[in-house]
C-alpha positions in Angstrom: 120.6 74.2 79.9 122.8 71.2 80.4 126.0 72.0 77.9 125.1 75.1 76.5 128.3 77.1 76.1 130.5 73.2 76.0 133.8 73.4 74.1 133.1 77.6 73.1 137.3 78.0 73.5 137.4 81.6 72.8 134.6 82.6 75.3 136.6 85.2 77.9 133.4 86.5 79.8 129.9 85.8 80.1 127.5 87.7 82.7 124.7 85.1 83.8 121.0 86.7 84.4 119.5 87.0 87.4 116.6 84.8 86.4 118.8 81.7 86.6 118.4 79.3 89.3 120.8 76.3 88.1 123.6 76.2 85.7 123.1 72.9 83.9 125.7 70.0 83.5 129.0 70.7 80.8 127.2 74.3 81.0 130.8 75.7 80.4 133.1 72.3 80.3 136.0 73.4 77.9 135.9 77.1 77.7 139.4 77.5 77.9 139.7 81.3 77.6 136.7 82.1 80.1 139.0 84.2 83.2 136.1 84.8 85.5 132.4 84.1 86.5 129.8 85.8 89.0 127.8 83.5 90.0 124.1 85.0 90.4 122.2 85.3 94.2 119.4 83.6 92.4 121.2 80.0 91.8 120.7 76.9 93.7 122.7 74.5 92.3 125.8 74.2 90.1 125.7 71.0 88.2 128.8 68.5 87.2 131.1 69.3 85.1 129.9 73.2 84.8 133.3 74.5 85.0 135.7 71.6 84.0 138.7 72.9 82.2 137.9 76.3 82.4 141.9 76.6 82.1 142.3 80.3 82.3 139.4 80.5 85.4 140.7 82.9 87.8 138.0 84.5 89.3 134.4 82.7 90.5 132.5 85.0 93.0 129.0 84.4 94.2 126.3 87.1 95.0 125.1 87.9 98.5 123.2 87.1 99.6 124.0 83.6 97.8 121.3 81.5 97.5 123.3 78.2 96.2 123.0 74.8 98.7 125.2 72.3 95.9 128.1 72.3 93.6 128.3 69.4 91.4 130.5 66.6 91.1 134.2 67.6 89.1 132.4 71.3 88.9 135.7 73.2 88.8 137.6 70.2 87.9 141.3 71.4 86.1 140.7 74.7 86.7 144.5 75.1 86.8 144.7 79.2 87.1 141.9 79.2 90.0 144.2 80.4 93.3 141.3 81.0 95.6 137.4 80.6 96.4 135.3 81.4 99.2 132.2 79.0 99.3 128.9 80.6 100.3 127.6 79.7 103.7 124.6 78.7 101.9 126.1 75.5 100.2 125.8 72.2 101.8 126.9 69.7 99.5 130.1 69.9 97.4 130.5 66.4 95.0 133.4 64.4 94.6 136.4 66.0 92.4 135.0 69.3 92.6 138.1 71.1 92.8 140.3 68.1 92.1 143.6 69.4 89.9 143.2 72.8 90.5 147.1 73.2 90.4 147.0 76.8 91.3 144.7 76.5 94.1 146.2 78.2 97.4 143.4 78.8 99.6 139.9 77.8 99.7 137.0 78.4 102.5 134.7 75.9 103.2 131.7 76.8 105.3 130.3 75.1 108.7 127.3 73.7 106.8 129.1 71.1 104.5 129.7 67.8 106.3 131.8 65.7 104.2 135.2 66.4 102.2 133.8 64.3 99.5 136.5 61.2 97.4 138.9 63.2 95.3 138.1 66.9 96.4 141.1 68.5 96.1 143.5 65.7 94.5 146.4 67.0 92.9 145.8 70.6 94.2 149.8 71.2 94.3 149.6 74.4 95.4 147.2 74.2 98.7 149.5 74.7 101.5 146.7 75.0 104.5 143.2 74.4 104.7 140.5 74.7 107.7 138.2 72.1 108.0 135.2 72.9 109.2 134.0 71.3 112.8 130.6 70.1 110.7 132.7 67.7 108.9 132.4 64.1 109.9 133.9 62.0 106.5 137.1 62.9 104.9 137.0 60.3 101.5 139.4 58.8 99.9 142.2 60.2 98.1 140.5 63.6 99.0 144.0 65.5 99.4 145.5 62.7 97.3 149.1 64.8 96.1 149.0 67.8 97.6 152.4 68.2 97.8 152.4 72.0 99.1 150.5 70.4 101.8 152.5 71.3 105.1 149.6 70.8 107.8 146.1 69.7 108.2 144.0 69.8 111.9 141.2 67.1 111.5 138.5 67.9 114.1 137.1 65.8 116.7 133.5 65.5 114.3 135.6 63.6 111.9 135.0 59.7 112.5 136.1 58.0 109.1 139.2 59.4 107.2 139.3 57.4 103.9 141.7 55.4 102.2 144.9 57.6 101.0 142.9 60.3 101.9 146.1 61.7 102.4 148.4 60.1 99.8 151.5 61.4 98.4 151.3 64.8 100.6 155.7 64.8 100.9 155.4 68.5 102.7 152.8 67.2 105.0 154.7 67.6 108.5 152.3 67.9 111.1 149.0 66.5 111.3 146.0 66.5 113.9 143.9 63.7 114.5 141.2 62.7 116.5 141.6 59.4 118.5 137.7 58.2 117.9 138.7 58.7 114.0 138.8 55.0 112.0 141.7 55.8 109.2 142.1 53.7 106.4 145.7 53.9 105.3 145.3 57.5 105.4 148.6 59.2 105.2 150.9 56.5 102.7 154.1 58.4 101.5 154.0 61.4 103.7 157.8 61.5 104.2 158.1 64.4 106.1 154.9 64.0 109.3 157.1 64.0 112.2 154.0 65.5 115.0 150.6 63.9 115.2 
């Protein structure tokens, strides 16, 4: 149910039934002390917020096969100890913010079925240095890599025909970048100090 472990700070691990197809809304917003999650094969969804300020979240692993096709808007939002996720092939929609100030973040896969790198994705993820963006991809929103200043460089591919505005803001390690020509940028790439290929 939507919020049912909210604000339960001392809550370290949890495992989560195999009867349960959708962790609700706030489900674990605020349990700061929780250090990992499995995420049953059984779920479909992950709603907003599920995972917000899970401070201490260093682990999220999913079941194969993983059933899951969405993961809600600001889901793992500040997660700051979260250094890596694989996303299931499964999953076809990720919402805005999802991973958006996950300081710790270094790497991150996301699969060929997800078309759009939704507005604020991975703002202020500091510590992504590289990230593959899958050729399904057609939409990067805005302020989606907004300071990622670990951010060194980013291949857009050809499928990509919007990049949002200050998709790319404040990205001062950002040297080389990869663009497709047909791509309509809307002030993309303000104070990236250092691009000097394209």
């Amino acid at each position: 149910k939507n919020g049912s472990f909210n604000g339960c700070t001392s809550l370290k691990q949890i495992s989560i039934p195999s009867s349960v197809t959708s962790i609700g809304a706030n489900s674990f917003n605020n349990c700061s002390s929780l250090t990992s999650i499995t995420i049953p094969s059984t779920v479909t969804k992950i709603e907003k917020d599920a995972f917000m300020n899970c401070t201490s979240l260093e682990q999220v692993s999913f079941e194969n096969p993983s059933s899951l096709t969405s993961i809600g808007i600001c889901c793992f939002r500040n997660c700051s100890s979260l250094k890596q996720i694989s996303i299931p092939a499964s999953v076809t929609s990720i919402g805005w913010g999802s991973f958006s100030h996950c300081t710790a973040l270094e790497q991150i896969s996301i699969p060929s079925s997800v078309t759009s790198i939704g507005v604020d994705m991975f703002c202020k993820c500091s510590s992504l240095k590289q990230i593959s963006i899958p050729s399904s991809v057609t939409s990067i929103r805005r302020h989606a890599f907004f300071g990622c200043s670990s951010l060194i460089e980013i291949s857009i591919p050809s499928s990509v025909n919007f990049i949002g505005n200050q998709a790319f803001f404040s990205c001062p390690s950002l040297k080389q970048v990869s663009i497709p020509l047909e791509s309509i940028i809307e002030g993309a790439f303000p104070k990236c100090i250092k691009i000097i290929k394209v």
